[in-house]
C-alpha positions as CSV (number, residue, x, y, z in Angstrom):
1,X,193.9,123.6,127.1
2,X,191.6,126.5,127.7
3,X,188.2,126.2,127.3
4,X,186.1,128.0,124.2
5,X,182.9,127.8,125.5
6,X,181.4,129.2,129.2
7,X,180.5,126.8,131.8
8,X,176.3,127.0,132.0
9,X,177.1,126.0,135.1
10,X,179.0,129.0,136.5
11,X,176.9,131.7,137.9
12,X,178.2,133.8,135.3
13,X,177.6,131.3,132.2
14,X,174.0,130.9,133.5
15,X,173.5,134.8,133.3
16,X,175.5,134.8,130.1
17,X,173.0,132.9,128.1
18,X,169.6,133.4,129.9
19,X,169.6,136.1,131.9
20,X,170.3,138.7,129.7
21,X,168.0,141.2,128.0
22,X,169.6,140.5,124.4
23,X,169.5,136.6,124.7
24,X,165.9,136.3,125.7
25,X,165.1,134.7,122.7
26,X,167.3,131.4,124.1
27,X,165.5,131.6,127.7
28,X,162.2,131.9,125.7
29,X,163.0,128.6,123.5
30,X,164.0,126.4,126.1
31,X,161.2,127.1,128.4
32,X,159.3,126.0,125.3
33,X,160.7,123.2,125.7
34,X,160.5,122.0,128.6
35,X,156.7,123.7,129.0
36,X,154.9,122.7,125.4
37,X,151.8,121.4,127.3
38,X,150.8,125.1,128.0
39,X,151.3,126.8,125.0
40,X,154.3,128.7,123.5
41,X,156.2,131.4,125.2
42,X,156.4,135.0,123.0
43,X,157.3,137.4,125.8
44,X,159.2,137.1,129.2
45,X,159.9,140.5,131.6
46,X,162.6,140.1,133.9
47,X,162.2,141.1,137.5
48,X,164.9,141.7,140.1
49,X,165.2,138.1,142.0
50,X,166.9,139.2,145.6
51,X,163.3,138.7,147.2
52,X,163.7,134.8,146.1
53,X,166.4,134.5,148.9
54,X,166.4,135.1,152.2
55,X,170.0,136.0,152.9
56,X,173.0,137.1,150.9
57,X,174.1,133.5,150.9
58,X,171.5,132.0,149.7
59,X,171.9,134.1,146.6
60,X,175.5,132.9,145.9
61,X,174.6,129.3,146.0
62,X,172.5,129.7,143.1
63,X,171.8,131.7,139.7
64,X,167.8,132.6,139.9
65,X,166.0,134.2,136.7
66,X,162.7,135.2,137.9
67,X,160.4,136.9,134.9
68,X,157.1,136.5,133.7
69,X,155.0,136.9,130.5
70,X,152.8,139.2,129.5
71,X,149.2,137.4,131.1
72,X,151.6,137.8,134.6
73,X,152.5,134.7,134.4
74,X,155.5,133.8,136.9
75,X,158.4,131.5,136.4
76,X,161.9,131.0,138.7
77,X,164.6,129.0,136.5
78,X,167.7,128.2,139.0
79,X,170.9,126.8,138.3
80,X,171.4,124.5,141.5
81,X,174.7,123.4,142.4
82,X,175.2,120.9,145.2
83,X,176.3,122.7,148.4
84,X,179.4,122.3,150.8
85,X,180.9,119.2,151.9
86,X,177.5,117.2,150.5
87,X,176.9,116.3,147.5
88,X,173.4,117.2,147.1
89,X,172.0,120.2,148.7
90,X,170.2,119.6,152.3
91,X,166.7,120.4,152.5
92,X,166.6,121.1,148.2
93,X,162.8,120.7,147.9
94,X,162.0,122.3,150.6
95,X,163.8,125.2,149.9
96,X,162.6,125.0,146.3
97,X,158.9,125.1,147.4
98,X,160.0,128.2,149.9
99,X,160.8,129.9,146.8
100,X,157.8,129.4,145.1
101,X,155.8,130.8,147.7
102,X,157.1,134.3,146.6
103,X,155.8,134.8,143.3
104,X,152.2,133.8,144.8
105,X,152.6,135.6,147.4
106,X,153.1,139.1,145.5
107,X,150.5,138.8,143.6
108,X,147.8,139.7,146.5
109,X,146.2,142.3,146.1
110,X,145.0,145.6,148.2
111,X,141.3,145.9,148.6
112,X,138.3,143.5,147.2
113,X,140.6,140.7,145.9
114,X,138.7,137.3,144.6
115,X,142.0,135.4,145.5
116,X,142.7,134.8,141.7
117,X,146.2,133.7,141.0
118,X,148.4,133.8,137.8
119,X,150.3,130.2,137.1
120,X,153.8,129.9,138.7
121,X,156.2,127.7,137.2
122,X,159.7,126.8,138.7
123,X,162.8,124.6,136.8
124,X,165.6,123.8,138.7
125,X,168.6,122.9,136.4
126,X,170.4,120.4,139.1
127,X,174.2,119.5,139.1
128,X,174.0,116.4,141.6
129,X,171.0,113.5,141.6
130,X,168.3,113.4,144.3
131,X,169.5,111.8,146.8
132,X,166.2,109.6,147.7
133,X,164.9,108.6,144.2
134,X,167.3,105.2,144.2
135,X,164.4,103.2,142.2
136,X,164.3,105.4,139.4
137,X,167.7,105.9,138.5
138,X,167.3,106.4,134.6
139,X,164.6,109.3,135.8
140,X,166.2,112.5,134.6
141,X,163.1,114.9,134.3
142,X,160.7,115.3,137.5
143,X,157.5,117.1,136.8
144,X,155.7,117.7,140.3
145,X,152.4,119.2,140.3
146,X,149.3,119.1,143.3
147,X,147.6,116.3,142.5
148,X,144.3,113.9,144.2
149,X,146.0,111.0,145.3
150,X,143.1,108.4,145.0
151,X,142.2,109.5,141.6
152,X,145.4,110.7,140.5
153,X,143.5,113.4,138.6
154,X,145.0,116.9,138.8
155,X,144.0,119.1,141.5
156,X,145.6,122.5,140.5
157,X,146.9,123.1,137.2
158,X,148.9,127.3,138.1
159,X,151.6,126.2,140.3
160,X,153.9,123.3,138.6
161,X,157.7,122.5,139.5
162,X,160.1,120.6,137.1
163,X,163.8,119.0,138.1
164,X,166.1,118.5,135.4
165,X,168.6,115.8,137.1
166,X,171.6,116.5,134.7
167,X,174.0,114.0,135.9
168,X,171.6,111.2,134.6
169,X,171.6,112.9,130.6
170,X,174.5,111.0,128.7
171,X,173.3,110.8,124.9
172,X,175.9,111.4,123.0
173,X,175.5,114.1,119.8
174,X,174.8,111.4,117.6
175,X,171.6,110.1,120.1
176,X,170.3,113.9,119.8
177,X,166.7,112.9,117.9
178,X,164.7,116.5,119.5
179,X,165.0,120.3,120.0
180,X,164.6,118.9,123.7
181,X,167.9,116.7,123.9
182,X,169.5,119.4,121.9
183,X,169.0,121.5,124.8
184,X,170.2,119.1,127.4
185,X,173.5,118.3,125.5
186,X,174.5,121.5,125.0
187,X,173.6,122.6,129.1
188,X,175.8,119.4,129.9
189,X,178.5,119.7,127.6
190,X,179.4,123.2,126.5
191,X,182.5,123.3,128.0
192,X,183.8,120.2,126.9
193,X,183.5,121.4,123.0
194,X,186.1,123.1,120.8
195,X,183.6,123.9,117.9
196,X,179.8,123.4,117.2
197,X,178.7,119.9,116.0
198,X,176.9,119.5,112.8
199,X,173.8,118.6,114.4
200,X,173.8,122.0,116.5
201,X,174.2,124.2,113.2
202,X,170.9,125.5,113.1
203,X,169.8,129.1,114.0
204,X,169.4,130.0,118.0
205,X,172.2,127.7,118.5
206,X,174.8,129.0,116.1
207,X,174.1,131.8,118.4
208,X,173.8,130.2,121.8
209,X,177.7,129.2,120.6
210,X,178.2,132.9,119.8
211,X,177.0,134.2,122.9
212,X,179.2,131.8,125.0
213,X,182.5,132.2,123.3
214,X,184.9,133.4,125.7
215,X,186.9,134.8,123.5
216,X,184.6,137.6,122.6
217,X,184.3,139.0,126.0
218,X,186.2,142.2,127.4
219,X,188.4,142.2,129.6
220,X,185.9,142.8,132.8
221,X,183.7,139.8,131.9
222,X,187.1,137.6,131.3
223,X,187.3,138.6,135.0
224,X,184.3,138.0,136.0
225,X,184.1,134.4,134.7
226,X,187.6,133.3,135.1
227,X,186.1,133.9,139.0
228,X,183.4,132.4,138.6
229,X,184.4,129.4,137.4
230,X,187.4,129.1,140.4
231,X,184.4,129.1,142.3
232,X,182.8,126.7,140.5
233,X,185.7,124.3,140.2
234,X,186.4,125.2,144.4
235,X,183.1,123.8,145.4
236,X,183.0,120.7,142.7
237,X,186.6,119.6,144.4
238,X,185.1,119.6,148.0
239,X,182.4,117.7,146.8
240,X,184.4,115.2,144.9
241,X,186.7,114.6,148.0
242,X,183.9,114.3,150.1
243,X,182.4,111.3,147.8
244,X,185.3,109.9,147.7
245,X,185.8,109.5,151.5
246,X,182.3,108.4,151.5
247,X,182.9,105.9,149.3
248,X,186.2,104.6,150.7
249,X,184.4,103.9,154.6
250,X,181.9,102.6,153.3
251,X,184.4,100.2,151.5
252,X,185.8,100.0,154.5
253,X,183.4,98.9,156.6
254,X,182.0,96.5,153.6
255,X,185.3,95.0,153.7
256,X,185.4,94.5,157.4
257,X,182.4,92.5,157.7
258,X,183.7,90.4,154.5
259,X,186.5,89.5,156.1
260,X,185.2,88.7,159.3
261,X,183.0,85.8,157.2
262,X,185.8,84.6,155.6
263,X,185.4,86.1,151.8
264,X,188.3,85.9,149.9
265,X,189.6,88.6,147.5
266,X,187.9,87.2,144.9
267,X,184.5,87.4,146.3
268,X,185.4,90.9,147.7
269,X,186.1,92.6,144.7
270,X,182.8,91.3,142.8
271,X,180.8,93.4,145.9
272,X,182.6,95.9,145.8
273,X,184.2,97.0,142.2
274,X,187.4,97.2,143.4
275,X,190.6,96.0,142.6
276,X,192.3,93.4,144.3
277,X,195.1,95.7,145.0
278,X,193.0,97.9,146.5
279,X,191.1,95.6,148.4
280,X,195.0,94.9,150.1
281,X,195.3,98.6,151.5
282,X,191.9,98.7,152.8
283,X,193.0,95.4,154.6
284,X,196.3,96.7,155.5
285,X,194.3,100.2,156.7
286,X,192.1,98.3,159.3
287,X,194.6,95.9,160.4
């Protein structure tokens, strides 16, 4: 069955419903969002985002928005998608910092400058899990800000980063209780619905489910996300077979050393998860 709704996940979904001059207004409430300690959002300018990358394939990995507000505020909101044969993207934070460095960079100025610099936000919309954050695994939502690390007081409130680890969100439409989780849902399951649950008949998103009705679209943009999400579905089946062989060596060599010590199948299977069945063709495998 073909799905009604975009993928926010697809380059072309992402741009769909933020990055668009006549669906501002959605961009605008979510950043609300997921920014109510500093005061709502009424404006946002976009501004061309190739400087954000340093190559041409950079740019295809991800779906920047870059725009700011009318006090030159600054804010990068990415869709990040794992990359390759990993499952998380090598060197994430470090690239995410590197692209942060832009907006402050740009906002030097010629001449007698007092070094005065408007707040930069980035929020990274992640389809995979850090992969070093193993004792907070119910942690969806990182906010990351410069910070004294004896006090723990705040050392500069203008440049602030926040990871949305989407994976980890799994409330279902009846656990929705805020504007917030209303947000999340919709992100993570868009594609999955066939019409808009009750709880999500309310103004902006009656027409977030508007503006992402496939349907609707001509034939270019039929196209253009038909390709996009071949793309999409390409890179999330490399990365699904790569897991899985992950997963079965380290079975593998799980079950290896169990057997060596004399575990039965029993034993095996309680370690592992898996089946006894399956625990027989891993043995049969290595044998």
């Amino acid at each position: 069955m073909r799905e009604k709704y975009i993928n926010p996940f697809t380059d072309f979904g992402f741009k769909k419903l933020f990055g668009e001059e006549a669906n501002k207004d959605l961009l605008i409430d979510f950043l609300n969002e997921l920014l109510e300690d500093r005061g709502g959002l009424t404006d946002l300018t976009f501004i061309k985002s190739e400087q954000l990358g340093a190559t041409e394939a950079d740019r295809k990995a991800i779906s920047d928005l870059y725009c700011q507000n009318s006090k030159g505020e600054k804010f990068i909101v990415e869709l990040q998608k794992a990359n390759g044969a990993t499952y998380r993207q090598k060197f994430f934070k470090d690239r995410s910092i590197y692209y942060s460095t832009f907006p402050i960079q740009e906002q030097a100025l010629k001449g007698d400058w007092d070094y005065k610099l408007n707040a930069v936000y980035t929020i990274s919309i992640m389809d995979f899990e850090f992969d070093d954050n193993q004792f907070h695994k119910n942690k969806l939502r990182h906010d990351i800000q410069l910070l004294d690390i004896e006090t723990k007081e705040l050392f500069y409130d203008k440049l602030k980063f926040i990871y949305l680890e989407m994976p980890k969100f799994n409330k279902s439409i009846d656990e929705l209780e805020t504007h917030y989780d209303k947000w999340l849902y919709v992100l993570k399951n868009l594609p999955k619905l066939d019409r808009i649950p009750d709880k999500l008949k309310e103004g902006l998103f009656l027409r977030l489910f508007e503006v992402a009705e496939i349907a609707k679209y001509d034939d270019n943009e039929q196209r253009a996300y038909q390709d996009s999400v071949k793309y999409y579905r390409d890179l999330k089946n490399v990365m699904d077979t790569a897991v899985e062989e992950a997963m079965m060596n380290r079975n593998t060599e799980i079950i290896k050393n169990l057997v060596k010590e004399g575990a039965d199948n029993k034993f095996i299977s309680k370690i592992t998860d898996l089946s006894f069945d399956q625990i027989e063709s891993i043995k049969l495998a290595i044998e």
